[in-house]
Structures are given as structure tokens and as C-alpha cells.
Backbone of each chain as ProteinMPNN parsed JSONL, in Angstrom:
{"seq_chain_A": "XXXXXXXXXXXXXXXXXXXXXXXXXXXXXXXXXXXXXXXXXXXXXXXXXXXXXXXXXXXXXXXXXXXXXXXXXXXXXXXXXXXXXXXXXXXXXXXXXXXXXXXXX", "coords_chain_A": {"N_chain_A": [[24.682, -51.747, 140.212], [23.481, -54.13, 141.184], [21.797, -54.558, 139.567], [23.06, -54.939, 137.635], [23.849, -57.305, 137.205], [21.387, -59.659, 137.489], [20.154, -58.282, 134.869], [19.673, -59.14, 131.442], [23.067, -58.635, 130.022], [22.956, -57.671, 126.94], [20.513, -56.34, 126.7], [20.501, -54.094, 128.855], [22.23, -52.946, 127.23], [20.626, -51.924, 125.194], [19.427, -50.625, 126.507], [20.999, -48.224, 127.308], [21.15, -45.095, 128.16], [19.788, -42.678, 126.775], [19.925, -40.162, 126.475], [22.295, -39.787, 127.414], [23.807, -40.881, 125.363], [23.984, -39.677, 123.213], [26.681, -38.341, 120.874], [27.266, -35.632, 121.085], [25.968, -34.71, 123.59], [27.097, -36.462, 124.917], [29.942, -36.163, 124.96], [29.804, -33.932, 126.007], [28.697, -34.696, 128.626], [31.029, -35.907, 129.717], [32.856, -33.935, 129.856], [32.162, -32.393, 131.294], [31.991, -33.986, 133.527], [34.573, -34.284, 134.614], [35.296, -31.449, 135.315], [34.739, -28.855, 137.444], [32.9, -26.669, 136.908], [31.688, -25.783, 133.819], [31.964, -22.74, 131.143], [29.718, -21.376, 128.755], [30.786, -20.56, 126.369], [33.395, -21.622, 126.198], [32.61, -24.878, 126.187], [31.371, -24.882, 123.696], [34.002, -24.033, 121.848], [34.989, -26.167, 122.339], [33.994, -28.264, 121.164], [33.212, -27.887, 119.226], [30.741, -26.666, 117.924], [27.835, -25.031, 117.017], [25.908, -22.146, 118.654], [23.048, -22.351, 118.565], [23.357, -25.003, 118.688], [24.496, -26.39, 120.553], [22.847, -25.131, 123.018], [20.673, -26.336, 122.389], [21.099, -28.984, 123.33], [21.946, -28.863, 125.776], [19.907, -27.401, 127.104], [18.291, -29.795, 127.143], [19.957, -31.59, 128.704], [19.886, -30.271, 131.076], [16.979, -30.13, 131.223], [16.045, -32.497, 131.98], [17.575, -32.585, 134.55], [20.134, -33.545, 134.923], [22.25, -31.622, 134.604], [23.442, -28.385, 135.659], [22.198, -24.912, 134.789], [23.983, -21.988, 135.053], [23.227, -18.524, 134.309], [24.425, -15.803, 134.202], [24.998, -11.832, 133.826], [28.414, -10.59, 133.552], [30.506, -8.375, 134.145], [28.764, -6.829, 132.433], [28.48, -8.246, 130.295], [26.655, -11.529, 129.388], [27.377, -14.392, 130.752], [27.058, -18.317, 130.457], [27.081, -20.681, 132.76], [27.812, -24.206, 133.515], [27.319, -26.807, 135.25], [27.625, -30.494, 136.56], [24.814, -32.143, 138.108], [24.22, -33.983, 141.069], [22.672, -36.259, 139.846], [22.999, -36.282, 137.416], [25.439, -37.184, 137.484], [25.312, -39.302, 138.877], [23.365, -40.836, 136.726], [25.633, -40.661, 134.783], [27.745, -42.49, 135.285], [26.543, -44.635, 135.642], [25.604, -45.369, 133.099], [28.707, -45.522, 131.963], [29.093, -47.658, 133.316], [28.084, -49.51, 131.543], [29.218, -49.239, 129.052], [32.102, -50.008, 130.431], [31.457, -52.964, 130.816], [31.181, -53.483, 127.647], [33.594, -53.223, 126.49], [35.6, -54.702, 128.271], [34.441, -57.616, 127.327]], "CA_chain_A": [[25.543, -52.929, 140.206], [22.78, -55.301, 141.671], [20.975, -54.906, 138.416], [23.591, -55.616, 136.439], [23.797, -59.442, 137.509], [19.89, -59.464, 136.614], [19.613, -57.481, 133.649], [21.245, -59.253, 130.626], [24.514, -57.401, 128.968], [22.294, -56.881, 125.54], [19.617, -55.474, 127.498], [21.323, -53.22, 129.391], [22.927, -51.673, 126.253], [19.632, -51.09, 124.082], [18.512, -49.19, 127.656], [21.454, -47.028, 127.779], [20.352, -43.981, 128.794], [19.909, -42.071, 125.465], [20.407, -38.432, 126.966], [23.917, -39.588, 127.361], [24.384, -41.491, 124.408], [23.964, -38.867, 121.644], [27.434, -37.95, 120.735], [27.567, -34.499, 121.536], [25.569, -34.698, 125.001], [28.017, -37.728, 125.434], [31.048, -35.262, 125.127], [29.753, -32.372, 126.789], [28.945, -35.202, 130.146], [32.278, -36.589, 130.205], [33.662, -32.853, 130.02], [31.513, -31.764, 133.08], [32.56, -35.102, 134.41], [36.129, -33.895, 134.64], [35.291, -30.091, 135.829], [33.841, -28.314, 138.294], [32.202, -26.03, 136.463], [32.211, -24.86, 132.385], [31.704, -21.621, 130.975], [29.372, -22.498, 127.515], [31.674, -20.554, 125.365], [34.712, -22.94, 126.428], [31.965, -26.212, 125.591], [31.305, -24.415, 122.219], [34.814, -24.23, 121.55], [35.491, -28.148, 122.715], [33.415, -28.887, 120.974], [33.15, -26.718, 117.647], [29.569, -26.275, 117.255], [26.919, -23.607, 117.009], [25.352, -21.419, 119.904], [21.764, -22.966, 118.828], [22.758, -27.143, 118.403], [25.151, -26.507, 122.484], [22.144, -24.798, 123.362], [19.345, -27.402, 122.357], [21.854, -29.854, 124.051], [22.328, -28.025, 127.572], [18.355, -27.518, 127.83], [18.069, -31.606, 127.453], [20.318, -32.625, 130.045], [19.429, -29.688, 131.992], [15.607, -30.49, 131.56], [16.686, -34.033, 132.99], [18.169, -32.525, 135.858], [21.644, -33.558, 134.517], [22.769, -30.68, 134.567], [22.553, -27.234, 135.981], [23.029, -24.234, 133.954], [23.827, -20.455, 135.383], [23.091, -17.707, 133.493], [24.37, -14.111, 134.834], [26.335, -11.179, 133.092], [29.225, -10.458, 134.191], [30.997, -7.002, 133.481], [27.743, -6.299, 131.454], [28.31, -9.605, 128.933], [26.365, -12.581, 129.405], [27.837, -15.662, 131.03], [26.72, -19.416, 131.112], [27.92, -21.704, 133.116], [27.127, -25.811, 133.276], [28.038, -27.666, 136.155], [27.028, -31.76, 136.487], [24.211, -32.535, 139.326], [24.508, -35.232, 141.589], [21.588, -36.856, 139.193], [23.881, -36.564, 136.192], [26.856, -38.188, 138.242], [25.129, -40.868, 138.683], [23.509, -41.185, 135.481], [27.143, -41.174, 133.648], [28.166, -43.683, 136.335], [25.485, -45.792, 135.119], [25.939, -45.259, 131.657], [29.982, -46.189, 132.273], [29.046, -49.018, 134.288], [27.791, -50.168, 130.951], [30.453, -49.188, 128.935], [33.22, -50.689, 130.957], [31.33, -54.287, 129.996], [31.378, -53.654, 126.387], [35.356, -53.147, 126.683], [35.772, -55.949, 129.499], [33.925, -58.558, 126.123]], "C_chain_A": [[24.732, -54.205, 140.428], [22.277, -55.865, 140.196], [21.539, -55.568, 137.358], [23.646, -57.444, 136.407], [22.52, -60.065, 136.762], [19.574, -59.12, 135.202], [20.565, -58.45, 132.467], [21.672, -58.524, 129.653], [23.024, -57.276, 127.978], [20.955, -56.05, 126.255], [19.7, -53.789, 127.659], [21.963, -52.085, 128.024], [21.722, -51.486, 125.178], [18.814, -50.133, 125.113], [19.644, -48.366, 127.892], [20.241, -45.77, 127.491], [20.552, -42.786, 127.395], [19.771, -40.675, 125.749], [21.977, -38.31, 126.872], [24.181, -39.801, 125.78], [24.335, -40.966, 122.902], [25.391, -38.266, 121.98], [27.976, -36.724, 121.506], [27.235, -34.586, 123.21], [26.712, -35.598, 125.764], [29.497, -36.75, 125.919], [30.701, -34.075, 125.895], [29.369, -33.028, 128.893], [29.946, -35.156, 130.393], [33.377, -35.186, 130.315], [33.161, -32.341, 131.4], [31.513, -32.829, 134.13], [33.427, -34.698, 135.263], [36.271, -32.202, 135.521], [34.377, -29.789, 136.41], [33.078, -27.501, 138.013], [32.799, -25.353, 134.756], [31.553, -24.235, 131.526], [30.945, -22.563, 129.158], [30.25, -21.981, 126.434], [33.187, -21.186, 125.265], [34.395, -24.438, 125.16], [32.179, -25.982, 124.076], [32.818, -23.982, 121.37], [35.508, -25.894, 121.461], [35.44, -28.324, 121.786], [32.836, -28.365, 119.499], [31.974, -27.553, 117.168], [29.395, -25.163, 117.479], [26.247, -23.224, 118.525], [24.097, -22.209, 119.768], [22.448, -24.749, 118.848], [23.471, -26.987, 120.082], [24.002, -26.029, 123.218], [21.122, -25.722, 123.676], [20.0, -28.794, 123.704], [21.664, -29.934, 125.543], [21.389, -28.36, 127.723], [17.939, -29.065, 128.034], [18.492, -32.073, 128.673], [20.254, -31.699, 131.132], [17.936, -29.923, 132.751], [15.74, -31.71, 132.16], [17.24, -34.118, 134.188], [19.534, -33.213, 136.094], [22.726, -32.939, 134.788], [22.565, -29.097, 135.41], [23.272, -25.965, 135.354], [22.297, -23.064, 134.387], [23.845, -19.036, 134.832], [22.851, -16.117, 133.802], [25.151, -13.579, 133.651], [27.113, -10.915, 134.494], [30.497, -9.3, 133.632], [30.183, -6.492, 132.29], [27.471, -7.455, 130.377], [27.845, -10.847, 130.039], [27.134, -13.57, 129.631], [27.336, -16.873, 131.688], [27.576, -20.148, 131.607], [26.973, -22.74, 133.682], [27.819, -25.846, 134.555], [26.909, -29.057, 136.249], [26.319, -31.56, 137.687], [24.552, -33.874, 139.602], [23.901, -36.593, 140.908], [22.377, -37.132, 137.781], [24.844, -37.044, 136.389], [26.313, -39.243, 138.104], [24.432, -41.716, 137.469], [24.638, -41.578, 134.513], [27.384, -42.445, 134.42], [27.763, -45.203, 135.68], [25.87, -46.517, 134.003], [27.522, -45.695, 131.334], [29.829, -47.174, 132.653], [28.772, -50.422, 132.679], [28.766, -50.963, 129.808], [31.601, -50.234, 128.985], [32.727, -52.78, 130.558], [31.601, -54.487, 128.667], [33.071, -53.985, 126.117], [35.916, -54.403, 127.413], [35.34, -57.626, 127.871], [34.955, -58.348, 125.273]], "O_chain_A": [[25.146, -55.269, 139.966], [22.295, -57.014, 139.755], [21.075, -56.342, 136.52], [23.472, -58.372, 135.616], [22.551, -60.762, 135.748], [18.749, -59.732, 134.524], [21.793, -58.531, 132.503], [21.082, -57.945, 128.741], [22.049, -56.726, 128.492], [20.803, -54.871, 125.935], [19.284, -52.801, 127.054], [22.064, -50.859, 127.982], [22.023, -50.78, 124.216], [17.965, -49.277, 124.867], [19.417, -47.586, 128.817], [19.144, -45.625, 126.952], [21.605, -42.163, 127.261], [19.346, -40.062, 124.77], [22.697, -37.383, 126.502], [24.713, -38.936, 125.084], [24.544, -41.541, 121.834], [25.545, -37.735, 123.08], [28.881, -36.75, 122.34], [28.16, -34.533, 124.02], [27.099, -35.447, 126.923], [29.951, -36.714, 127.063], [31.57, -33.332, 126.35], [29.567, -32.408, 129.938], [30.236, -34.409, 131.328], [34.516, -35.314, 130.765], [33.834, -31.973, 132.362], [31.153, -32.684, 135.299], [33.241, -34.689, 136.48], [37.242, -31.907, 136.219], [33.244, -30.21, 136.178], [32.242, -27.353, 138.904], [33.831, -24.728, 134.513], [30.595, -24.793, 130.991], [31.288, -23.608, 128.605], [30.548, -22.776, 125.543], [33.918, -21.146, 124.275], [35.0, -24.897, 124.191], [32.921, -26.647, 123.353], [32.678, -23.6, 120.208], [36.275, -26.461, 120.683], [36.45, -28.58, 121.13], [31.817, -28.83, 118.988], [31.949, -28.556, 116.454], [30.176, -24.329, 117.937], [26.146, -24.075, 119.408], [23.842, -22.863, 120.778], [21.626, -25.632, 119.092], [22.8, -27.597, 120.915], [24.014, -26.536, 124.34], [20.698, -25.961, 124.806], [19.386, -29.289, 124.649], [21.313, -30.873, 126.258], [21.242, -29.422, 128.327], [17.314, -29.442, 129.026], [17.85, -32.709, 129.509], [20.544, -32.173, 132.231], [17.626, -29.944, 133.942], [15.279, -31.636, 133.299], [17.442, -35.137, 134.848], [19.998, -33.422, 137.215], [23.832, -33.375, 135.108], [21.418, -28.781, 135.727], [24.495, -25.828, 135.317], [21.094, -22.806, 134.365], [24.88, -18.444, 135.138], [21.839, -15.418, 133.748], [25.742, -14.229, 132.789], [26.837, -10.949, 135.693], [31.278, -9.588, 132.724], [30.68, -5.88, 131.345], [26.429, -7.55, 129.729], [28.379, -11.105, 131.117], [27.801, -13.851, 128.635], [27.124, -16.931, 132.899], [28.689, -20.351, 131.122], [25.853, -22.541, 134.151], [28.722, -25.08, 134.891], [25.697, -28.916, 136.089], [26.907, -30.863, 138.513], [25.002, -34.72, 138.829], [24.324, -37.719, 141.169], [22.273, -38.205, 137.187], [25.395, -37.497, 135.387], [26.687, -40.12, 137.325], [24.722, -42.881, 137.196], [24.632, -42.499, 133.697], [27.076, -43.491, 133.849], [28.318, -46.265, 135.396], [26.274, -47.669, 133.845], [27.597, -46.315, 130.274], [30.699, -47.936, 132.232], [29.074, -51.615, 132.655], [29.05, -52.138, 129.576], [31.985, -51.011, 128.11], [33.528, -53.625, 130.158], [32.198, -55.512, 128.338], [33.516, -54.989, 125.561], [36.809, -55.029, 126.841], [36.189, -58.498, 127.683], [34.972, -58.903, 124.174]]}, "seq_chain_B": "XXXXXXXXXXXXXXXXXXXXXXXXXXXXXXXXXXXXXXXXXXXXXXXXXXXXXXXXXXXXXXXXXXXXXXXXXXXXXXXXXXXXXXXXXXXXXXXXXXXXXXXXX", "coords_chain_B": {"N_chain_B": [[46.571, -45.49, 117.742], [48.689, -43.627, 117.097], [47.199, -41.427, 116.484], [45.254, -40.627, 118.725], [46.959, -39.242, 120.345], [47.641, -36.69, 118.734], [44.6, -36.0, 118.118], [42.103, -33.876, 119.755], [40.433, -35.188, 122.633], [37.964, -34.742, 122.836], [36.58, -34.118, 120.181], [37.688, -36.678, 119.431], [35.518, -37.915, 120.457], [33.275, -36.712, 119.147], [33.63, -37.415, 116.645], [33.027, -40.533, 117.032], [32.19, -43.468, 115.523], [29.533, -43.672, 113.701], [28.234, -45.285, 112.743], [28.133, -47.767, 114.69], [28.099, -46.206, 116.958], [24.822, -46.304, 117.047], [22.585, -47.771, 119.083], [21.756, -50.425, 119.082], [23.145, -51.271, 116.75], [25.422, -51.12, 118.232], [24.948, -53.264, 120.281], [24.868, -55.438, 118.26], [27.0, -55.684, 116.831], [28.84, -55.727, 119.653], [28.74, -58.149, 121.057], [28.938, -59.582, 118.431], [31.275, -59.654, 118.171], [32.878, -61.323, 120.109], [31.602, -63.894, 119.874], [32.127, -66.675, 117.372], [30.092, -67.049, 115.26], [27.008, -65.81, 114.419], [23.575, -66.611, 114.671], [20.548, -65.322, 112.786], [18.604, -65.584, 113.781], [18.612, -65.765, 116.456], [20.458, -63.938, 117.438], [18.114, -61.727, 117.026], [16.722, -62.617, 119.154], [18.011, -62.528, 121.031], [17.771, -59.493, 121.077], [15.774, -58.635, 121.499], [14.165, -57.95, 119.712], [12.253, -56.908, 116.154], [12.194, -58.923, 113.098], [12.111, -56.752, 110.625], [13.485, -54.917, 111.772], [16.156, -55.535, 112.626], [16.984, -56.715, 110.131], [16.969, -54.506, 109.043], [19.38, -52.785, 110.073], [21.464, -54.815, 110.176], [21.855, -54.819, 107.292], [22.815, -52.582, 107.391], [25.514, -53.01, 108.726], [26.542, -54.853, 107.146], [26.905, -53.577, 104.579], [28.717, -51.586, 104.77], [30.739, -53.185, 105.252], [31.461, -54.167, 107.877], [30.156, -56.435, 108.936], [29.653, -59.859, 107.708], [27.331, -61.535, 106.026], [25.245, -64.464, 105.641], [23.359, -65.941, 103.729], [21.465, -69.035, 103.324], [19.916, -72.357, 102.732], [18.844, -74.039, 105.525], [17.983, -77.72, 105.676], [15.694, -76.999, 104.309], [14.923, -75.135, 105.444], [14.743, -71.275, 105.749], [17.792, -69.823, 106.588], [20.19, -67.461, 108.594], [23.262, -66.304, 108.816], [25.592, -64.115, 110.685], [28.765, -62.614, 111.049], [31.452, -61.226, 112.16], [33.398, -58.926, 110.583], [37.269, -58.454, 109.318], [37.723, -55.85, 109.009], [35.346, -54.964, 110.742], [36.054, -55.59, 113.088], [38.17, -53.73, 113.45], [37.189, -51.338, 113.241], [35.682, -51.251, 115.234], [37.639, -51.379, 117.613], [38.402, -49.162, 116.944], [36.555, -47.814, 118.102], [36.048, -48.725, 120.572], [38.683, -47.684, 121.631], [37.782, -45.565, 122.162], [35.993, -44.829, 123.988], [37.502, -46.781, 126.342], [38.614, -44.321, 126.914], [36.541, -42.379, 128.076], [35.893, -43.455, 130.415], [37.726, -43.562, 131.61], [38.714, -40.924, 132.444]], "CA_chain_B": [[46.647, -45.098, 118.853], [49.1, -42.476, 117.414], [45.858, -39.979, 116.225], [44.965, -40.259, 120.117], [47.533, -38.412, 120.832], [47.189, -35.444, 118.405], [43.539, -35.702, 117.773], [41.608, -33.836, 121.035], [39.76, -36.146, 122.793], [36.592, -34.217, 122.887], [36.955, -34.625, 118.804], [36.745, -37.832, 119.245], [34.193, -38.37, 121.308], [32.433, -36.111, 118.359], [33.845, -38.676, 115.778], [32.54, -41.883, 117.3], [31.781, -44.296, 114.654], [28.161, -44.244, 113.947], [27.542, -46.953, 112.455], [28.937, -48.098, 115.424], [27.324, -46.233, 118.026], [23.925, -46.68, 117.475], [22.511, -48.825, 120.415], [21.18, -51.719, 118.247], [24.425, -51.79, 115.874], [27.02, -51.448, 119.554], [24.635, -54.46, 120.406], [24.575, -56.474, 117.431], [28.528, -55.992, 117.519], [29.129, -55.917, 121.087], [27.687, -59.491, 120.713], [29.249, -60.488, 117.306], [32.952, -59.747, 118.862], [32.485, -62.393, 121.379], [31.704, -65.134, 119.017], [32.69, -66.559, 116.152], [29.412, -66.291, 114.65], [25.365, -65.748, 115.172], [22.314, -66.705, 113.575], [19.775, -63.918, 113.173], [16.842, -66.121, 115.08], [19.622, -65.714, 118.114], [20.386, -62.07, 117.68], [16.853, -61.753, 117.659], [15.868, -63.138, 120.737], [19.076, -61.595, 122.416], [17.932, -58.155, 121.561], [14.374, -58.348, 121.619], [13.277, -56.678, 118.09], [11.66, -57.584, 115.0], [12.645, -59.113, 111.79], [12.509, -55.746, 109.992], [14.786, -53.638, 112.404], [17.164, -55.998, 112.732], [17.905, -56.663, 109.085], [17.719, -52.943, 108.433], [20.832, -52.635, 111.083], [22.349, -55.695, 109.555], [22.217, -54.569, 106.036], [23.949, -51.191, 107.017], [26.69, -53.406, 109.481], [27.216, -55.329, 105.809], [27.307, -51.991, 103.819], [29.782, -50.86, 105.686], [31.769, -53.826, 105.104], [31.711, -54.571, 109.184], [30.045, -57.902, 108.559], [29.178, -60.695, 106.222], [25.564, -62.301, 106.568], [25.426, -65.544, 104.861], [21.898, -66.641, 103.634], [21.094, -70.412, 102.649], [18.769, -73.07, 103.355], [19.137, -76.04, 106.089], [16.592, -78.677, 105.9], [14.393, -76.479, 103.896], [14.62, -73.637, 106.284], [16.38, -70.423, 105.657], [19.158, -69.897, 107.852], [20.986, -66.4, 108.369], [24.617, -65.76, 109.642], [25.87, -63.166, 110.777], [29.853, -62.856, 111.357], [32.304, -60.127, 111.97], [34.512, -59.064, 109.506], [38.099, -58.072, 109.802], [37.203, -54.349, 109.053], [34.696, -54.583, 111.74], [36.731, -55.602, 114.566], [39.317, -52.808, 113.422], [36.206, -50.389, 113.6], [35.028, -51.72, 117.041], [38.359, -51.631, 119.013], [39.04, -47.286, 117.598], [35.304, -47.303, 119.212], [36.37, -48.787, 122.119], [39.421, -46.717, 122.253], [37.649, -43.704, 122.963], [35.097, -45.408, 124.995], [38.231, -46.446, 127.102], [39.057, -42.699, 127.436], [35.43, -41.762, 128.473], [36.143, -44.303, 131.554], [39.458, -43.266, 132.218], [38.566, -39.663, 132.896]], "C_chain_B": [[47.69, -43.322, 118.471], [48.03, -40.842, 117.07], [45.514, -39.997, 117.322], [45.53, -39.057, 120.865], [47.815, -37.213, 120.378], [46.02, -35.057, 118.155], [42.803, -35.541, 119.752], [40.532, -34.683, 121.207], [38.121, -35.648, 122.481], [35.842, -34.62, 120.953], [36.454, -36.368, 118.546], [35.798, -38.79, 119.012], [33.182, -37.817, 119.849], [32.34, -37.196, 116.774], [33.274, -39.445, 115.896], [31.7, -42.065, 116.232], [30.383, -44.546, 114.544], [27.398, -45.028, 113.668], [27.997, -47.956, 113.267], [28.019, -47.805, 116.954], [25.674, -46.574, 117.974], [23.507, -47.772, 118.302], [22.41, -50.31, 120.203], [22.506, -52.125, 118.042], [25.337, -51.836, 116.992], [26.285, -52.792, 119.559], [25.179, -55.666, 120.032], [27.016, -56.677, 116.862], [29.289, -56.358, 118.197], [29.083, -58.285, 120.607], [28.664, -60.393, 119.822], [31.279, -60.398, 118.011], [33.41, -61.034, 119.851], [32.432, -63.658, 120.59], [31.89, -65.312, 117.658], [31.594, -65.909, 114.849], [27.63, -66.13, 114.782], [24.57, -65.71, 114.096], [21.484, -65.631, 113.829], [18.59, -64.098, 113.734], [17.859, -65.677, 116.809], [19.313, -64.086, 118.466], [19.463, -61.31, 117.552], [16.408, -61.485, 118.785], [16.85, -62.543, 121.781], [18.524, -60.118, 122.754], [16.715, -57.615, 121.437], [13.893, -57.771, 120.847], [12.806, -57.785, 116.902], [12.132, -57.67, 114.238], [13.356, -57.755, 111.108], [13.209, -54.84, 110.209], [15.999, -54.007, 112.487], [17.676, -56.284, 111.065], [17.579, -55.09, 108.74], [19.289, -52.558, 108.819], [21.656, -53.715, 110.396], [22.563, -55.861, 108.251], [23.053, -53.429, 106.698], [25.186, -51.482, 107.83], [27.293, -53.979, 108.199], [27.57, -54.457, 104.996], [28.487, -51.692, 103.392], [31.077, -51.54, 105.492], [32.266, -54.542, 106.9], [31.085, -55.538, 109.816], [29.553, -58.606, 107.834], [28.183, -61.655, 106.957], [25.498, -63.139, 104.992], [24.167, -66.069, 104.844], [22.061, -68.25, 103.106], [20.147, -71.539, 103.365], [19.066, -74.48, 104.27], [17.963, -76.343, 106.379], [15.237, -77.835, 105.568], [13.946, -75.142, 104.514], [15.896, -72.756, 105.904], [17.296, -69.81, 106.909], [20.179, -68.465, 107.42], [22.073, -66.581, 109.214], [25.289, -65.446, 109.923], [27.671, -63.329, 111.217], [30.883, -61.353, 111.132], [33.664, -59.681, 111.31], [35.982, -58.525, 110.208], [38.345, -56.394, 110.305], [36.433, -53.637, 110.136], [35.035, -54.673, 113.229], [37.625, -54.271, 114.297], [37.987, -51.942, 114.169], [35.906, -50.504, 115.035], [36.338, -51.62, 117.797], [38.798, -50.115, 118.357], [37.967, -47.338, 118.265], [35.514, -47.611, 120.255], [37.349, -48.309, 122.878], [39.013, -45.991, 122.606], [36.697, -44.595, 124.212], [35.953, -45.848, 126.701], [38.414, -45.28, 128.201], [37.999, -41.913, 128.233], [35.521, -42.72, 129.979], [36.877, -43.962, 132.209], [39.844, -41.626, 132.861], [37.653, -39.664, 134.352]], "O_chain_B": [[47.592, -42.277, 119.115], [48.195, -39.66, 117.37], [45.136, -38.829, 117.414], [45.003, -38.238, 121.619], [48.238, -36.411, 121.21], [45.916, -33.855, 117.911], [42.852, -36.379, 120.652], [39.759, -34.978, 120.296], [37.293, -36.347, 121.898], [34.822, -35.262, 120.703], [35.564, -36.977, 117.953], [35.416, -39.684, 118.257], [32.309, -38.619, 119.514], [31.37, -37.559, 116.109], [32.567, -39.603, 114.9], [30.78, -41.322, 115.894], [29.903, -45.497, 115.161], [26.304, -45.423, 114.071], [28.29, -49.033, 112.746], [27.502, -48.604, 117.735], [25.251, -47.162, 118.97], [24.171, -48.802, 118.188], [22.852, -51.196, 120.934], [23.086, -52.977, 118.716], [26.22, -52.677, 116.818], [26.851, -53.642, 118.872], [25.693, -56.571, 120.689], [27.828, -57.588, 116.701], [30.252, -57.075, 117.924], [29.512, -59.181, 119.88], [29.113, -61.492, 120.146], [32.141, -61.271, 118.112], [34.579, -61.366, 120.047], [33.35, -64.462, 120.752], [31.849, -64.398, 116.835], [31.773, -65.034, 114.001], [27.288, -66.739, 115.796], [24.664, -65.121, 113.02], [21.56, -64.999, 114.883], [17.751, -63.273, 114.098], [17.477, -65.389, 117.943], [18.568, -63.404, 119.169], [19.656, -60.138, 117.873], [15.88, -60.498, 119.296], [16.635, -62.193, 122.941], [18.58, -59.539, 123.839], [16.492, -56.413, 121.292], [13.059, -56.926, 121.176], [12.955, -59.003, 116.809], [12.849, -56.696, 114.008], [14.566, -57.558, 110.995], [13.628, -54.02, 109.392], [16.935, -53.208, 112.459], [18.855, -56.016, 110.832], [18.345, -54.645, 107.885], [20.156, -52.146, 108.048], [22.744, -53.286, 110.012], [23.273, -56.778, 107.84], [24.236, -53.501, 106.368], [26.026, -50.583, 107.868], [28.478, -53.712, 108.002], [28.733, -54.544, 104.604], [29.083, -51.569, 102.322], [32.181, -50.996, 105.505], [33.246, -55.27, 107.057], [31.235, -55.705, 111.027], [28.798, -58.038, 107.045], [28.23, -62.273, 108.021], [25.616, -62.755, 103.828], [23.768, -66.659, 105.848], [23.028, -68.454, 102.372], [19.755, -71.424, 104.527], [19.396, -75.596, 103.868], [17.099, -75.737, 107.012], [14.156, -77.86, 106.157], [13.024, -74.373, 104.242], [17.102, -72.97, 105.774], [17.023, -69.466, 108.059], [20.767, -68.335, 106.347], [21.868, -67.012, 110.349], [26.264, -66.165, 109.705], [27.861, -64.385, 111.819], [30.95, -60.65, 110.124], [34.783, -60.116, 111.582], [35.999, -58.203, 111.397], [38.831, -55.88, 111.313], [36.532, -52.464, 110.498], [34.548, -54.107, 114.208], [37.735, -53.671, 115.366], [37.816, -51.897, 115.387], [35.995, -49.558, 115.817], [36.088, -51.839, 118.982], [39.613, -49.568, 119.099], [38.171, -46.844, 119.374], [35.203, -46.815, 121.141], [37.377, -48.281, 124.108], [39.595, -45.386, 123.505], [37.155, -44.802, 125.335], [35.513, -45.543, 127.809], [38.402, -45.187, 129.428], [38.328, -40.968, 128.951], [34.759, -42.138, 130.751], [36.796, -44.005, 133.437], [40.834, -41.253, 133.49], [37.407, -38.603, 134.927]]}, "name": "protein", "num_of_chains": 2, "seq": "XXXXXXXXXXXXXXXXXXXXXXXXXXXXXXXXXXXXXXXXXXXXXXXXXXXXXXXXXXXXXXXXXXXXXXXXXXXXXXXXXXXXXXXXXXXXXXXXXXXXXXXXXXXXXXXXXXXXXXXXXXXXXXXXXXXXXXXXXXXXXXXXXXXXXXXXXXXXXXXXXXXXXXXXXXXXXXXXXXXXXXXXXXXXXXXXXXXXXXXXXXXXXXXXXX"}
């Protein structure tokens, strides 16, 4: 919030945070925004893609520490599950904070 | 607004206008919504890039039909200016509908 006073608006939006701001990653934050935790064959339904492009996705904002993603079976079948880190909270936050100006203009 | 309400949001979010979202073109929008209209030495210096990136982005915002860039010469100098069409405000406020919705969650 400090920064924003400092930083000016056009700035600010050619530095969004481009982990969020690819479409899909964008939709798969604002879904793990909203939930406490989601299974990836749910996302991959949301979100009607493929097992490899939700995949490449996850490992991004996972490798970013975005995300954290659990990977047990469970009655013998394989189950992932996403949940947001406190690091990806506040990244979206951010990334909203920016947002909410564009809309506010 | 009434496709909001049968189209899932996640959908949407997968929709978003891309000639729209890219960071440059929200910019060089963001920006052109606000005033009536902008020279391209301005929108320049607002968004810190070079000649050649910025009219690449501002040929494919004209393309598109989501604004009209007016060349001619004052006092011997050429003079660009950029202005947002009617098409392009339509375009820019479904993008900011969802953008809304990504807030509002």
C-alpha cells in the first residue's frame, strides 16, 4: 500500500506479477483464493484443460512458493491436492491491489 | 452482464480478452480510458518502452478496432494520437467485469 503512493499506476501494471497474470495461473489463484484446499482433478475440470498444460501451471506457482501441492494415493489411486501459501496470499493481494485501481479509473 | 450469470466464472477468467490483457495493451488502455486522448511521445514516457514495442501494441489495439491512431504533421513534426474507440471501451468494461469478480471473491 505504501508503494503504491510511490510507484506510478502505469508502472505498477507493466510489474504485475506475471505468475499471476497468465490466464490460466490467474484462474487457478483466484480458485485457491476461495478454497481451502483443491483436488487437481476438480482444477482440471474448472478449468477444462489437459493433465500436462494444469500440470506445467501448478509446478510454476508451486516453484514460486505460491502454492503447495500434495501428492499421496489414496485407496491405491493417486491424489493431488493444491492449497495457496501464505506467499501466494499475499502475492494475489498484491496483484488485486492493482487490479482494484484499474476498475477504480 | 446476462452471460455472467450462465457463463462459469472460471470460463471467464479463461476468456479474458487478450488483446486486452496483455500488460502493455491493459496499460496503454487502462490509460486511454481516462482521457480523451494521448500522444504516443506521452504513452511513451508513461510506460517506459521503445518506439518499436509500443507501435507494435498500438497497431494490434487499432486492428482490433479498440482504437484509432491519427498520424499528421504539426509544425513539421509528426504527431501521433492515440484515442479509444467505442468498441474499445465496450471491450475494456467485459474485462473489467471479470476483473471485478476476481476482487469480489
Amino acid at each position: 500500500m505504501k508503494n503504491r503512493d510511490k510507484t506510478p499506476f502505469e508502472s505498477q501494471l507493466i510489474d504485475l506479477d506475471d505468475l499471476i497474470h497468465s490466464k490460466i495461473r490467474l484462474a487457478i489463484m483466484t480458485i485457491l483464493m476461495s478454497v481451502e484446499k483443491a483436488q487437481f482433478t476438480y482444477l482440471k475440470k474448472l478449468l477444462k484443460t489437459t493433465d500436462g498444460n494444469l500440470s506445467v501451471h501448478l509446478t510454476k506457482l508451486e516453484d514460486a512458493g505460491y502454492i503447495s501441492v500434495d501428492k499421496r494415493f489414496v485407496h491405491k489411486r493417486p491424489q493431488t491436492t493444491c492449497k495457496i501459501t501464505a506467499k501466494g496470499r499475499n502475492a494475489f493481494e498484491r496483484y488485486v491491489d492493482v487490479l482494484e485501481q484499474i476498475i477504480k479509473r
